[in-house]
C-alpha positions, -999 to 999 in steps of 0.1 A, spaced: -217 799 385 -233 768 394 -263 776 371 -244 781 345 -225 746 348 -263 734 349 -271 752 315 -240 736 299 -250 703 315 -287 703 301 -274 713 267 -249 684 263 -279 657 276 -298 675 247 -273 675 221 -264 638 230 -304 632 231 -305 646 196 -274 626 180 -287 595 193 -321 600 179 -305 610 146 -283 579 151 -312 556 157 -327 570 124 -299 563 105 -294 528 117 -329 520 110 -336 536 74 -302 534 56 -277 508 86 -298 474 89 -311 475 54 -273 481 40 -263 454 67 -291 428 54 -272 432 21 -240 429 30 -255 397 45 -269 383 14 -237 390 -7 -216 369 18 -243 339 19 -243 344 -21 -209 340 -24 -204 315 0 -233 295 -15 -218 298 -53 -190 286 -38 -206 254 -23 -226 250 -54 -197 246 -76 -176 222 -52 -208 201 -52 -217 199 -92 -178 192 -94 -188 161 -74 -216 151 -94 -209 124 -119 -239 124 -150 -257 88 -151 -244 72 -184 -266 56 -207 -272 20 -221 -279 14 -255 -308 0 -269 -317 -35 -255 -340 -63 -275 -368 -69 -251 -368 -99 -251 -343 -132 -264 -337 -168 -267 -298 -157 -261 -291 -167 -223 -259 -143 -224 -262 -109 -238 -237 -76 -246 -247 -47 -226 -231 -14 -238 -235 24 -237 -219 61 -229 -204 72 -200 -194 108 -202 -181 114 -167 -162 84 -145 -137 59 -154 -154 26 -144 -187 12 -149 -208 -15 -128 -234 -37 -139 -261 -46 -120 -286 -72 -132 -319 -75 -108 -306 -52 -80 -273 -76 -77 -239 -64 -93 -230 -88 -121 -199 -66 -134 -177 -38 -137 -154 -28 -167 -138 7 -177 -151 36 -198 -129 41 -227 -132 71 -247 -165 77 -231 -181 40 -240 -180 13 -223 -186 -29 -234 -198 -53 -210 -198 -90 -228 -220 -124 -218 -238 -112 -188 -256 -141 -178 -294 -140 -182 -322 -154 -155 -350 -173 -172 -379 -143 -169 -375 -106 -166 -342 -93 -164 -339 -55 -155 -307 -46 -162 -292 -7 -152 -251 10 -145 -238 30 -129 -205 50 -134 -178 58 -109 -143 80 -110 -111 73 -87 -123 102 -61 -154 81 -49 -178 96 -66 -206 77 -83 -234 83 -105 -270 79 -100 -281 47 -122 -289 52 -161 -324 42 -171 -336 9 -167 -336 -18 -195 -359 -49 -188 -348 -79 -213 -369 -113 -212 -353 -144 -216 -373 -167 -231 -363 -201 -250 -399 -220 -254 -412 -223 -289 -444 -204 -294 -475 -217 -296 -494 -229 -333 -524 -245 -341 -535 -243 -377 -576 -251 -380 -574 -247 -418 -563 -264 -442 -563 -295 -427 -539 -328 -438 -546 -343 -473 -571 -317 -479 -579 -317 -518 -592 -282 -536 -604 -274 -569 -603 -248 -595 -591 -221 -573 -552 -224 -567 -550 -200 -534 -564 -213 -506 -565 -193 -471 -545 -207 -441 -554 -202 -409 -550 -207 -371 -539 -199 -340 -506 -184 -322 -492 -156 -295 -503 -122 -302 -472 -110 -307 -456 -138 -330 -452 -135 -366 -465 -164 -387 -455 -173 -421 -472 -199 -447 -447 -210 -472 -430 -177 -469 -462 -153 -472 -464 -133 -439 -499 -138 -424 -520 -111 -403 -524 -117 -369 -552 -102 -347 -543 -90 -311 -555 -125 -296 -533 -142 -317 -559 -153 -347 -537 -156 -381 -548 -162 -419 -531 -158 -454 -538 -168 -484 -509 -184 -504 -513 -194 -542 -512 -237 -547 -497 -259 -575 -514 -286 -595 -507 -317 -580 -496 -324 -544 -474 -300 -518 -466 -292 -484 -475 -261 -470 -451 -254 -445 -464 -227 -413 -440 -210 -391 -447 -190 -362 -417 -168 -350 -423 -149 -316 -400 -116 -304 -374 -134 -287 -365 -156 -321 -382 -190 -312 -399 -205 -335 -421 -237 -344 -431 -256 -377 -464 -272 -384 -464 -292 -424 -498 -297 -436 -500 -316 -473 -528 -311 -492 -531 -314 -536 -546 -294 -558 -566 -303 -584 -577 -278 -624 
């Protein structure tokens, strides 16, 4: 009797030995793998979840219209698209100068003061939970309100020419200024060397030379001269 108990004994520790082995195979080849998966569907969803509460939060930058780069205006209208937000601030040199609402998706920011120099001039747009953009691209404006420079080396004053009526003008200004000679746009080199030739009439005349640089100054210099068949 009592060696039979024992059989029945060693045959349950066996059968339980088995099931656990087959158990431990299961877990291993078909439980963890299934479990890791379970695991990346939850972080999945839990991440698309967090991903769309945070591009709700995100406001898009708006963007300035096109700026002159530089002026002889000391205030100047700054304007652009916000698509997101309901308020915009200006800033002007890291300092804000201004803030305004977006209506209809555009906003209008009048006479914003100018420093003499380079003024870098970016927004920013906000809405009434808190958030706030990152800043639109950067717009650099430069006041300036000196005339340019002129010199003209030829003709020079009371300067008398014969049979041929066009005579060549030349001189000296910015690079990047325009020069005129009674109206006839002259070509200027990159270190600012002008000429242009510009027909004469019999007798005496003024020959009037403008140089106009890219913020709108400009400056006159009136040299007579006469002409004679």
């Amino acid at each position: 009797m009592a060696k039979k108990e024992e059989r029945q004994i060693i045959k349950r520790i066996l059968i339980l030995s088995v099931f656990s082995v087959i158990l431990i195979f299961v877990l291993l080849t078909v439980g963890i793998p299934t479990l890791g998966k379970l695991a990346d569907f939850l972080g999945s969803v839990f991440r698309s979840d967090n991903e769309v509460i945070s591009e709700s939060s995100v406001i898009t930058p708006p963007k300035l219209d096109t700026l002159p780069p530089a002026t002889n205006e000391r205030k100047i209208k700054v304007a652009g698209f916000a698509p997101v937000g309901n308020s915009i601030e200006v800033y002007l040199n890291e300092e804000k100068v201004d803030k305004v609402e977006i209506i209809e998706g555009k906003f209008e920011v009048l006479d914003i003061a100018l420093q003499d120099g380079e003024n870098r001039i970016r927004v920013k747009a906000l809405d009434d939970s808190g958030n706030v953009s990152d800043f639109s691209q950067e717009a650099v404006v430069i006041l300036d309100t000196e005339e340019p420079f002129l010199e003209v080396s030829s003709p020079s004053e009371s300067q008398t020419f014969e049979r041929d009526n066009r005579i060549k003008v030349e001189g000296k200004t910015e690079k990047d200024a325009q020069v005129f000679a009674n109206g006839f746009l002259a070509n200027v080199d990159f270190e600012g060397n002008f000429e242009v030739s510009i027909p004469l009439y019999e007798g005496d005349s003024e020959i009037e030379i403008k140089a106009l640089d890219e913020a709108g100054n400009s400056k006159i210099i009136k040299v007579k001269v006469s002409f004679k068949k």
